[in-house]
Every structure is written in C-alpha cells, then in structure tokens.
N, C-alpha and C positions, 0 to 999 in steps of 0.2 A: 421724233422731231417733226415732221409730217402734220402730226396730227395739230403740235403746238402753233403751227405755221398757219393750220387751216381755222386754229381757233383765233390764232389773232388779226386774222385778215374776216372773220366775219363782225358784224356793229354787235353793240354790246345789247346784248339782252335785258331789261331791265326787269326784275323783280314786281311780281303782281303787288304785294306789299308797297313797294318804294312805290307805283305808280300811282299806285288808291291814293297815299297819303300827298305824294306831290300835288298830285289835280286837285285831291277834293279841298287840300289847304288854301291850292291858287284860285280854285273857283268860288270860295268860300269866301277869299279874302276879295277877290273879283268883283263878286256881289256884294260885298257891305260895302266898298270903293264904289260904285256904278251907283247905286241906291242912293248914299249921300251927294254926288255927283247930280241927278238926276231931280232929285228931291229940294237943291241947293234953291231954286227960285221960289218956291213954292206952290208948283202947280199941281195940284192935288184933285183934279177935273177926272172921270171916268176915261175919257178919251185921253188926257196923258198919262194915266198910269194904265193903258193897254198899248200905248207909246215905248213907255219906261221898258217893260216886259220885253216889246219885239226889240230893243235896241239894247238889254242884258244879254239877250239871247245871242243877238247877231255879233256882240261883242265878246263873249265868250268862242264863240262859233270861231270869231278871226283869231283869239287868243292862243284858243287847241291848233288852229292850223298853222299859224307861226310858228307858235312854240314845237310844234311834231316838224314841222320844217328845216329847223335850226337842228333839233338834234339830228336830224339827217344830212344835214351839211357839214354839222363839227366833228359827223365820225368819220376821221379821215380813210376811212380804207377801199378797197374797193366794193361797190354795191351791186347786189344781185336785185333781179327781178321782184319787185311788191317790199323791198325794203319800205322805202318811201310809203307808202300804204300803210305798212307794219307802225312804224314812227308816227304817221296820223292819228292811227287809231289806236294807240296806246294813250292818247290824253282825253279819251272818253270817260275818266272820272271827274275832270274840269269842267266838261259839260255836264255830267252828270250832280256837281254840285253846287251849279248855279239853275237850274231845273225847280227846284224849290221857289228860288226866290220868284223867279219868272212865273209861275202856277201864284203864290202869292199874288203879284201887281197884278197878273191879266186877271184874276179872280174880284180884283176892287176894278179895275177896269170894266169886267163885266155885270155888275153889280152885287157880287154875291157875299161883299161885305162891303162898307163904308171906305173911300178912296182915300180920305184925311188922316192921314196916323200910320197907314200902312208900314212906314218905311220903320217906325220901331217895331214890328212885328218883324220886317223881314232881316233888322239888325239881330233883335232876339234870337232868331231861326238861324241865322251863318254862325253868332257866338256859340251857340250850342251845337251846331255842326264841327264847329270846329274844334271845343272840348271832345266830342265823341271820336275825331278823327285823332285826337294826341291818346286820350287814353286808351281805344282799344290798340291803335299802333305798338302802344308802348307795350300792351298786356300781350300781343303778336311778339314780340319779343322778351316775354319772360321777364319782362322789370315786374316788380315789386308791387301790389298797390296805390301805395304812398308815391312811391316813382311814378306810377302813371294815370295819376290825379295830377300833378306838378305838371308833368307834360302836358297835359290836358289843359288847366290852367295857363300857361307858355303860351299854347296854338290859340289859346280863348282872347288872349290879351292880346292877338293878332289883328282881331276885329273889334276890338272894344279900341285900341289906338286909334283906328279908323272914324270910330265913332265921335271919339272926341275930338280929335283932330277937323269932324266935320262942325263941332259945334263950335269949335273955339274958330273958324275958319269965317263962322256967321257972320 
C-alpha cells in the first residue's frame, strides 16, 4: 500500500517515445506556423531571414519553457527537488525540431544559399519531419507498415494545413 502511495504522489514520468513525438510534432508544426507567419510580408532580405532564425528560435525557446511549466503546474501532487527542471528539459525534442528550420533561414541569412524562396524549403524540411516522426512512432509501436505510412501521412498533413492555410491567408 506504501508503495502505491509513494507512486502516486510522485509527477508522472513521461515516456522517452511520447516525448520525441509530442515535441518533434509541436516543433515541427511550430516551425511551418513561425515561417509562414514570418514570411507573410515578404521580406526576403539576408538580414531578415537571420532575423526570422533568432525569433523561431527564441520562440520555440519560450514554447518548451511554457509548455515544461504547465506540466509542472498541472501535476497536482506534491514536488521534490529539480522536478521543475526535469519538466523543462523533457521538451528538448521541440527545441530540437525547430533546430532545422533555424540552421535553414540563418543559412540564407548568411549567404550560403539565396534568402528568396527559403520558406518553401523549410515548409518541405517540417513536412517531412513530420511524416518521419508518425511513421517511425507508429513502427515503435509495432503498427503494421501500411498503419505507419497513414500515421505518417496524418502528422504530414499537419504542416501541409499550415501551409495552405498560409496561402489562402495571402
């Protein structure tokens, strides 16, 4: 009885699994939302897309630390020492996959490709982040092939909504 007491007064542990795929989804979807957002005027200048870059960054930055805040506020139990810490840095895969895009824009920011056009590269780069994050998820849990091309497809049309939604938005 003890021990059931002691397990449900500590915060809930989350799954190295569920945490890859929550972040790299939110930072995936993060980034194709920021980009269209960013891209909306048309400033396509070397100095605004090394602009675009530090303010995906900074904004993912504030996203993981919200986001790890909250769930350390919604676990009502009581909390030990580097909880809150623990909660922070389990949304290192959020950071980790808007990382991409950011390397992208500060890369046309620094001239190492042409700054015009970027933002369908880095549309291309989250859709395809984000099919890789449904299908091997789904292959981490023993679906089926077929099962986790669909998933895969699912998480893709995450960022491809985004996309259109930024054009029809124009």
């Amino acid at each position: 009885m003890a021990d059931t007491e002691a397990a449900a007064s500590r915060p809930h542990q989350h799954d190295t699994r569920e945490v890859v795929l929550f972040g790299g989804v939110y930072g995936s979807v993060l980034a194709c939302s920021m980009v269209a957002a960013l891209t909306q005027y048309g400033h396509t200048s070397r100095d605004s897309r090394r602009y675009d870059a530090a303010w995906l960054l900074v904004t993912a930055l504030a996203s993981a630390l919200a986001h790890g805040y909250a769930h350390y506020i919604a676990e009502r139990t009581p909390h030990r020492r580097g909880d809150a810490v623990r909660a922070l840095t389990e949304e290192w895969p959020l950071i980790a996959a808007v990382v991409p895009t950011v390397l992208l824009l500060a890369g046309a920011g620094w001239g190492w490709w042409p700054p015009n056009g970027v933002e369908y590269a880095a549309f291309a780069l989250n859709i395809t982040l984000l099919f890789t994050l449904g299908l091997v998820t789904a292959r981490w849990s023993h679906r089926s092939w077929a099962a986790a091309i669909s998933i895969g497809v699912g998480d893709a049309m995450l960022g491809a909504v985004v996309v259109v939604a930024n054009a029809v938005i124009k």
